[in-house]
N, CA and C atoms as a LAMMPS dump frame, in Angstrom:
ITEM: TIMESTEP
0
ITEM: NUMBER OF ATOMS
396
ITEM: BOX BOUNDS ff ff ff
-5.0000000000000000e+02 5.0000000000000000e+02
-5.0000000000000000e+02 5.0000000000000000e+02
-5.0000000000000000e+02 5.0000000000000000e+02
ITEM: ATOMS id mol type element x y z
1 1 1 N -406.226 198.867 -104.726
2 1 2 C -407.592 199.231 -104.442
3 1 3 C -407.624 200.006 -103.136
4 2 1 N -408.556 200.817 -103.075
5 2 2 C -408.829 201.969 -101.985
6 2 3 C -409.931 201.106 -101.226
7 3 1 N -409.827 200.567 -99.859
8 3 2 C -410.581 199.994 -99.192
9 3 3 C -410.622 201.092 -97.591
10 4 1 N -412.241 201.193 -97.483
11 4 2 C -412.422 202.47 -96.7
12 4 3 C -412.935 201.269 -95.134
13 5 1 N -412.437 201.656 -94.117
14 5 2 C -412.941 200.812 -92.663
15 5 3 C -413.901 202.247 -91.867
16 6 1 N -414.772 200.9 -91.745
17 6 2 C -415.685 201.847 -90.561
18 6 3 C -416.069 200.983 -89.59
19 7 1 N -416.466 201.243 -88.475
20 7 2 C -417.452 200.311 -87.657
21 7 3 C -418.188 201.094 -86.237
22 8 1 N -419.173 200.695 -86.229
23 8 2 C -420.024 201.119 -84.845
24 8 3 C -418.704 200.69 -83.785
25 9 1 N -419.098 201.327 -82.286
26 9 2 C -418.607 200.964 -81.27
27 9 3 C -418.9 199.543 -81.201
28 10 1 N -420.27 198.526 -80.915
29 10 2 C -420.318 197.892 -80.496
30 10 3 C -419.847 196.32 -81.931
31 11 1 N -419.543 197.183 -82.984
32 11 2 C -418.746 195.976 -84.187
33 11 3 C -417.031 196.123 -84.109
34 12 1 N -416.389 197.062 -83.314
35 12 2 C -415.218 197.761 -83.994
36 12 3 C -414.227 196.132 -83.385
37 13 1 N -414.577 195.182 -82.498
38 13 2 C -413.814 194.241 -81.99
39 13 3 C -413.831 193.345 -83.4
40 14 1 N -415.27 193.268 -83.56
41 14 2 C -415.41 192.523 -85.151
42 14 3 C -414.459 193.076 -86.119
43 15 1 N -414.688 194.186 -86.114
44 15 2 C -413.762 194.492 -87.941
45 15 3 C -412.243 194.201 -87.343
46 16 1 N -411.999 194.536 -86.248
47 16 2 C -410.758 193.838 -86.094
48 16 3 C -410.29 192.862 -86.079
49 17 1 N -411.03 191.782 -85.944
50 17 2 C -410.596 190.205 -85.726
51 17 3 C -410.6 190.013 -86.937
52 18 1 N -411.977 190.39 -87.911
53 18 2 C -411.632 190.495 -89.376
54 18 3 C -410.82 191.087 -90.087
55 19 1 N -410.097 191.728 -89.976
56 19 2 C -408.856 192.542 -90.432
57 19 3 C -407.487 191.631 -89.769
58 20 1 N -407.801 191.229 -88.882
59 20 2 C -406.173 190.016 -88.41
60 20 3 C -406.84 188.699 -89.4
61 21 1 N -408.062 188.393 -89.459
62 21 2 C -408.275 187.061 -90.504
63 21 3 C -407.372 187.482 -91.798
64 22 1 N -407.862 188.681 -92.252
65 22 2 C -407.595 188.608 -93.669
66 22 3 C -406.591 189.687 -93.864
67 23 1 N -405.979 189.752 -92.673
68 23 2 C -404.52 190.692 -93.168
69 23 3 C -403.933 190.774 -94.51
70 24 1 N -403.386 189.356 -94.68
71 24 2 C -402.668 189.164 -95.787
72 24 3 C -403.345 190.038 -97.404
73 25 1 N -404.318 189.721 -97.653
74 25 2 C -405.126 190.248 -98.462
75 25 3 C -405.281 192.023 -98.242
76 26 1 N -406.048 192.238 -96.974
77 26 2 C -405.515 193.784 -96.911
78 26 3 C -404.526 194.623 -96.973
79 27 1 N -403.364 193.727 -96.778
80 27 2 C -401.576 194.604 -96.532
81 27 3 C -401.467 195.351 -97.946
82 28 1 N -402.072 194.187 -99.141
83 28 2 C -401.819 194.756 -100.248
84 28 3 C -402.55 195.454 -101.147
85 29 1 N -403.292 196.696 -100.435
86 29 2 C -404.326 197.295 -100.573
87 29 3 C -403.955 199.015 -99.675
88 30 1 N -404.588 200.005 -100.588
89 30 2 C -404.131 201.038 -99.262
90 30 3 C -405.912 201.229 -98.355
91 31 1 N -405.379 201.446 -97.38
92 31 2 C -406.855 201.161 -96.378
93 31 3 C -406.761 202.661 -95.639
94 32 1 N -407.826 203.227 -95.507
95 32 2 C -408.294 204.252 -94.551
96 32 3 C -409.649 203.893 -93.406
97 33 1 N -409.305 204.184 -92.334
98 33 2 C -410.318 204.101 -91.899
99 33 3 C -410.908 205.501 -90.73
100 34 1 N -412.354 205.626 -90.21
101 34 2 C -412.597 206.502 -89.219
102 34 3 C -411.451 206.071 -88.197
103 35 1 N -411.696 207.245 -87.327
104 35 2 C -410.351 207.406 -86.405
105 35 3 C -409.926 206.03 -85.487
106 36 1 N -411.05 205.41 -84.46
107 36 2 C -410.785 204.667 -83.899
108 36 3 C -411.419 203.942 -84.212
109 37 1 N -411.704 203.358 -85.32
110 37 2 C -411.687 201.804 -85.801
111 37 3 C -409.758 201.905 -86.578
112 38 1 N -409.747 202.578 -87.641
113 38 2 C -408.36 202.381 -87.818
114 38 3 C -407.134 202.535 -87.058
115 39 1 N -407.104 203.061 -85.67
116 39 2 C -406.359 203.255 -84.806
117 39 3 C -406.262 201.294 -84.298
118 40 1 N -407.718 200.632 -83.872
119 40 2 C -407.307 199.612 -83.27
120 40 3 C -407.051 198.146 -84.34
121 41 1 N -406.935 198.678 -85.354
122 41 2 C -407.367 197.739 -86.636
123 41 3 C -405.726 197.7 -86.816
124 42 1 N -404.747 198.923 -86.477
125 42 2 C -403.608 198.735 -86.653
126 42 3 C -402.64 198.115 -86.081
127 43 1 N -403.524 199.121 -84.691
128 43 2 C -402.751 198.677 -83.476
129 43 3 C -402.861 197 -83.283
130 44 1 N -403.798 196.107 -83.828
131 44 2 C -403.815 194.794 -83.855
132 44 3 C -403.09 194.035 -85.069
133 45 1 N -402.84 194.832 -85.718
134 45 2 C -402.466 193.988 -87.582
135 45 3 C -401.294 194.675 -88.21
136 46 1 N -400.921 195.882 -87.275
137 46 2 C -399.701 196.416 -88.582
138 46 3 C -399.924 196.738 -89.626
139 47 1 N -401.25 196.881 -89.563
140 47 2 C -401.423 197.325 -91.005
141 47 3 C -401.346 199.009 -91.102
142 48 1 N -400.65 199.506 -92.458
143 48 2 C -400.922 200.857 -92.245
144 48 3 C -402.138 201.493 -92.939
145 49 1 N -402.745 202.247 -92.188
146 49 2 C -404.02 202.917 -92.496
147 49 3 C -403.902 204.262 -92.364
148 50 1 N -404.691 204.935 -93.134
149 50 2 C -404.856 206.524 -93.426
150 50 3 C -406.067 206.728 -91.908
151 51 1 N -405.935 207.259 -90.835
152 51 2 C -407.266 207.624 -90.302
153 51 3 C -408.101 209.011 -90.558
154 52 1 N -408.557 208.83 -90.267
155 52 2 C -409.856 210.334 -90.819
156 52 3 C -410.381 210.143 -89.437
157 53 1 N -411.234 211.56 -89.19
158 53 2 C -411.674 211.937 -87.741
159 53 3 C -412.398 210.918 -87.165
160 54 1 N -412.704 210.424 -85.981
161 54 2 C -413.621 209.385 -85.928
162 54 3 C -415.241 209.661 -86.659
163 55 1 N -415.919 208.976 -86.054
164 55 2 C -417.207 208.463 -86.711
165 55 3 C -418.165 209.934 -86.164
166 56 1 N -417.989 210.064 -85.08
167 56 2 C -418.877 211.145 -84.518
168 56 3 C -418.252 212.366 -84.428
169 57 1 N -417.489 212.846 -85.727
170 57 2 C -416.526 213.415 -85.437
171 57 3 C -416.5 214.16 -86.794
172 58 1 N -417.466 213.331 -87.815
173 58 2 C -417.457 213.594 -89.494
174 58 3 C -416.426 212.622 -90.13
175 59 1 N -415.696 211.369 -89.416
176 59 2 C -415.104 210.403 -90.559
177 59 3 C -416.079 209.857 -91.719
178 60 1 N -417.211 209.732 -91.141
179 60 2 C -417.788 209.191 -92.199
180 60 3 C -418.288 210.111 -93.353
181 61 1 N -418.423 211.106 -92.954
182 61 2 C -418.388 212.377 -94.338
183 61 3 C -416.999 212.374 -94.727
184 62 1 N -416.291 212.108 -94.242
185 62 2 C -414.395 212.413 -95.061
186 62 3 C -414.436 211.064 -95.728
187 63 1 N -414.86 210.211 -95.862
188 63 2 C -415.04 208.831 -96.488
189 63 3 C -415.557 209.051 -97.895
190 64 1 N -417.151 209.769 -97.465
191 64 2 C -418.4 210.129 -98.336
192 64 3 C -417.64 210.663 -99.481
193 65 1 N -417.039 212.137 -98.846
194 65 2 C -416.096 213.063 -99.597
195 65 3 C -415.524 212.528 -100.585
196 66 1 N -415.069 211.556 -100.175
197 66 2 C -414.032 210.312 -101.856
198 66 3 C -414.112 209.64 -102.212
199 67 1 N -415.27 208.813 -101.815
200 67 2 C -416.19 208.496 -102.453
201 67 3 C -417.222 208.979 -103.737
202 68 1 N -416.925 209.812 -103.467
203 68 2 C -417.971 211.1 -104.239
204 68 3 C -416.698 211.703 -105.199
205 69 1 N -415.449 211.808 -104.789
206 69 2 C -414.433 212.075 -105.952
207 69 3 C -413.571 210.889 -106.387
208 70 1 N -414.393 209.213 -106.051
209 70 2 C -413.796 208.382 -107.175
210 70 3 C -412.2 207.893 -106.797
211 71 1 N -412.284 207.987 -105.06
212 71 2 C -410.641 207.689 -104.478
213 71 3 C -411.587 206.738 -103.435
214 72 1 N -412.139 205.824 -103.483
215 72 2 C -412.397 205.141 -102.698
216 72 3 C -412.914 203.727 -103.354
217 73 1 N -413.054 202.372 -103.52
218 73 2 C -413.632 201.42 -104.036
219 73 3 C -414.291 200.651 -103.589
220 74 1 N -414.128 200.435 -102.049
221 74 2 C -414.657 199.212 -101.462
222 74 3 C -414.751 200.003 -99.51
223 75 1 N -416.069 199.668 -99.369
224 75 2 C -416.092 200.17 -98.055
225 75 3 C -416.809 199.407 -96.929
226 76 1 N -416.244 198.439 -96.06
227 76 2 C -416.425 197.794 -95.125
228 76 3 C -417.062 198.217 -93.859
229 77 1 N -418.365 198.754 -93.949
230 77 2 C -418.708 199.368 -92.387
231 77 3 C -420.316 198.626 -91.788
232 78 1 N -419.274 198.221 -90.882
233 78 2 C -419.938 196.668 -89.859
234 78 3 C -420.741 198.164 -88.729
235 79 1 N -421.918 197.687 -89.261
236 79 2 C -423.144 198.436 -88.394
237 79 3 C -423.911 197.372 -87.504
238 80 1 N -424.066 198.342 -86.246
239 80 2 C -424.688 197.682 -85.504
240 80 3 C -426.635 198.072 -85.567
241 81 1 N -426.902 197.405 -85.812
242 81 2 C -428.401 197.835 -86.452
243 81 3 C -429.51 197.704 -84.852
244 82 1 N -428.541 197.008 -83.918
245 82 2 C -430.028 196.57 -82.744
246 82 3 C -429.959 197.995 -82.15
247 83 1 N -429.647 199.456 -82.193
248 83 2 C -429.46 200.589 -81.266
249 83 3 C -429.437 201.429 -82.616
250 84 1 N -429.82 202.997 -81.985
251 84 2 C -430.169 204.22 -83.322
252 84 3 C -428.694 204.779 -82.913
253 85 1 N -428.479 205.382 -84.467
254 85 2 C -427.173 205.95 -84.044
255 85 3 C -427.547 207.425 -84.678
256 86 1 N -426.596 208.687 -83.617
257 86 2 C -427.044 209.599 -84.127
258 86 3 C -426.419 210.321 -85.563
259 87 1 N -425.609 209.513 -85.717
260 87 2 C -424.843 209.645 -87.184
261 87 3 C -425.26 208.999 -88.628
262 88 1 N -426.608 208.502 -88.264
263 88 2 C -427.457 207.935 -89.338
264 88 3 C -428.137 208.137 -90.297
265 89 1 N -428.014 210.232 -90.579
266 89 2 C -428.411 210.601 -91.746
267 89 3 C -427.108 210.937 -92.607
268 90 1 N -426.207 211.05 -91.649
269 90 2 C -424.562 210.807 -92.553
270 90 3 C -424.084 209.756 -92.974
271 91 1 N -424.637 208.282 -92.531
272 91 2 C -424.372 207.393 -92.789
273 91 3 C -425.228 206.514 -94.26
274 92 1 N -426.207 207.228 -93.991
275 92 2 C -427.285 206.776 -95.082
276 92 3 C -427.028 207.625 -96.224
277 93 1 N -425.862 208.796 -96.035
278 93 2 C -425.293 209.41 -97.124
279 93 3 C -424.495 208.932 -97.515
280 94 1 N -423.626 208.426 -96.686
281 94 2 C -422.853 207.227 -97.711
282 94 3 C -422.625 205.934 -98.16
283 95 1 N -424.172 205.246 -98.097
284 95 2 C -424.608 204.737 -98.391
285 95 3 C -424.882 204.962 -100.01
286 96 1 N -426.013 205.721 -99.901
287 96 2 C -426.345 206.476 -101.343
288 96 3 C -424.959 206.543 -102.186
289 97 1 N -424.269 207.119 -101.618
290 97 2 C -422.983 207.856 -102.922
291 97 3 C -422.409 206.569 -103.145
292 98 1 N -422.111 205.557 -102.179
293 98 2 C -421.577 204.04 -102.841
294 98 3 C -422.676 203.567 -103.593
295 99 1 N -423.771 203.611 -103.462
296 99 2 C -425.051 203.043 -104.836
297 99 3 C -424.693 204.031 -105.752
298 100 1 N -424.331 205.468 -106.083
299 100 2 C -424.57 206.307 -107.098
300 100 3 C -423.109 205.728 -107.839
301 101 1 N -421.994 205.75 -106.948
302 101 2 C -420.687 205.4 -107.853
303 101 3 C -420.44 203.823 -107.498
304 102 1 N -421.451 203.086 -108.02
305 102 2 C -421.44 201.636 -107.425
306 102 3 C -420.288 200.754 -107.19
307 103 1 N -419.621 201.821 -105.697
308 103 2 C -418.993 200.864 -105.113
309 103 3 C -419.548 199.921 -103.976
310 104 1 N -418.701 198.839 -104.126
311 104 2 C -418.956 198.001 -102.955
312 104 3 C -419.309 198.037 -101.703
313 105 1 N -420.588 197.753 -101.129
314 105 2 C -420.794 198.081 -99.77
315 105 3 C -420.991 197.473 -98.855
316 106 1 N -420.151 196.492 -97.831
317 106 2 C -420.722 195.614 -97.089
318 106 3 C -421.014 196.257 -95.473
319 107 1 N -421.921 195.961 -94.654
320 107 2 C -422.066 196.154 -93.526
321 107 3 C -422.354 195.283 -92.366
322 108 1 N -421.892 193.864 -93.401
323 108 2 C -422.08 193.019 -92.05
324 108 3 C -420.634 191.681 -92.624
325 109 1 N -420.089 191.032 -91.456
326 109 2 C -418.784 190.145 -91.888
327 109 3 C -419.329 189.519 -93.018
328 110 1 N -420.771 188.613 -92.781
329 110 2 C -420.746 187.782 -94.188
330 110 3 C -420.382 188.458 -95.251
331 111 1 N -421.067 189.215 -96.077
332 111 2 C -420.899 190.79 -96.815
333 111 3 C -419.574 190.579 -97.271
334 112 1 N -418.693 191.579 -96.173
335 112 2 C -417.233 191.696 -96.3
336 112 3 C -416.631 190.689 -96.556
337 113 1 N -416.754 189.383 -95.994
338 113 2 C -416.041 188.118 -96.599
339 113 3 C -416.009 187.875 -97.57
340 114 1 N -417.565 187.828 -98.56
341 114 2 C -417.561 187.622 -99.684
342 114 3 C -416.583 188.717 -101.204
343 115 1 N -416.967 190.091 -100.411
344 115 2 C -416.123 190.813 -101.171
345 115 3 C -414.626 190.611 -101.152
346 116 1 N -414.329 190.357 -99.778
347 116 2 C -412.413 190.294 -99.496
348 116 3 C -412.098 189.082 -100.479
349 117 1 N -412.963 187.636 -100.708
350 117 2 C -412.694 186.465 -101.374
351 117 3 C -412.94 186.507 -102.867
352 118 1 N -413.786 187.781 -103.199
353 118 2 C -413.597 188.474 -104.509
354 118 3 C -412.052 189.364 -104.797
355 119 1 N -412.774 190.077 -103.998
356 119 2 C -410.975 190.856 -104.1
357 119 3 C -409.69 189.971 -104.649
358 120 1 N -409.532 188.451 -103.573
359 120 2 C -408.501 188.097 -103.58
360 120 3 C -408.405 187.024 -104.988
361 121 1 N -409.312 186.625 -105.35
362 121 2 C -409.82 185.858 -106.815
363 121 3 C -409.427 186.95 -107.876
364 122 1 N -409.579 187.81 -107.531
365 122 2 C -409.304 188.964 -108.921
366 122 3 C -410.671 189.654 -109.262
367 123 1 N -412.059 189.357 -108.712
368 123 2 C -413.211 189.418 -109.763
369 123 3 C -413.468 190.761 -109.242
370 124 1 N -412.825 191.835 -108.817
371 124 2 C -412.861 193.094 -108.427
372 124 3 C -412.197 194.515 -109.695
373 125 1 N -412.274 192.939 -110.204
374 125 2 C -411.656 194.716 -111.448
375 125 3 C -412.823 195.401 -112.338
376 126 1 N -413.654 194.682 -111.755
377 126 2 C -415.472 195.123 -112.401
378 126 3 C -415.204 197.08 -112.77
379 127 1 N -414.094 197.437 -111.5
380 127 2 C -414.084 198.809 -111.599
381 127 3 C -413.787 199.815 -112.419
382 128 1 N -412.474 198.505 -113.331
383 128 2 C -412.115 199.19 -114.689
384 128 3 C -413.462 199.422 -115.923
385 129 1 N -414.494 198.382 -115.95
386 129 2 C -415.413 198.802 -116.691
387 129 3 C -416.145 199.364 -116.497
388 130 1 N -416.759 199.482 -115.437
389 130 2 C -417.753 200.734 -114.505
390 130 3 C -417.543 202.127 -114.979
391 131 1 N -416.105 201.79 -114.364
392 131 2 C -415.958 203.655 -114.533
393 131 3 C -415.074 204.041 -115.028
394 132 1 N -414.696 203.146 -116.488
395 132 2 C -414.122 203.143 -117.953
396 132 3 C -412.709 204.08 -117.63
């Protein structure tokens, strides 16, 4: 499975501590993330990740991008909702394209937990019938 990482500045400590929780489960997965969330997500876990430009930078349109061509399944991006971000009509774009190709979208740990404990149960192959 194609699992995409994102996170605000003020979540990126979060997706990391969550990414050392559930290493094991992610190792066996290929993961991309914006630039410096997947830079420190590695640099903490070994895990290898694809990075794409950071966030303010258009990662999250290079996400959107494959998302939108059906190379992406599951996308983890821990938003910080108490502050406006100015990347929030790109973000609400990929939003949309995960509702249009209904992949998975969590943006907060509970969220992501529940999907990673799907993932690891198996009940993630919903994708083979989706999108036949």
């Amino acid at each position: 499975m194609n699992i995409a990482l994102i996170a605000h500045d003020a979540k990126k400590e979060l997706m990391v501590q969550f990414c050392i929780a559930y290493c094991g489960i992610l190792s066996r997965h290929r993961l991309c993330a914006t630039g410096t969330t997947g830079k420190m997500v590695s640099e903490a876990t070994g895990l290898d990740i694809a990075c794409f430009l950071s966030g303010s930078q258009g990662g999250a349109e290079q996400i959107a991008s494959r998302v939108g061509c059906n190379e992406i399944d599951m996308v983890l991006f821990f938003r910080n909702p108490m502050s406006p971000h100015q990347n929030e009509p790109n973000e609400d774009n990929l939003m949309r394209l995960c509702d249009v190709y209904n992949i998975p979208f969590a943006t907060n740990i509970a969220t992501a937990e529940v999907l990673i404990h799907g993932l690891e149960r198996g009940d993630m192959d919903w994708r083979d019938i989706v999108r036949g």
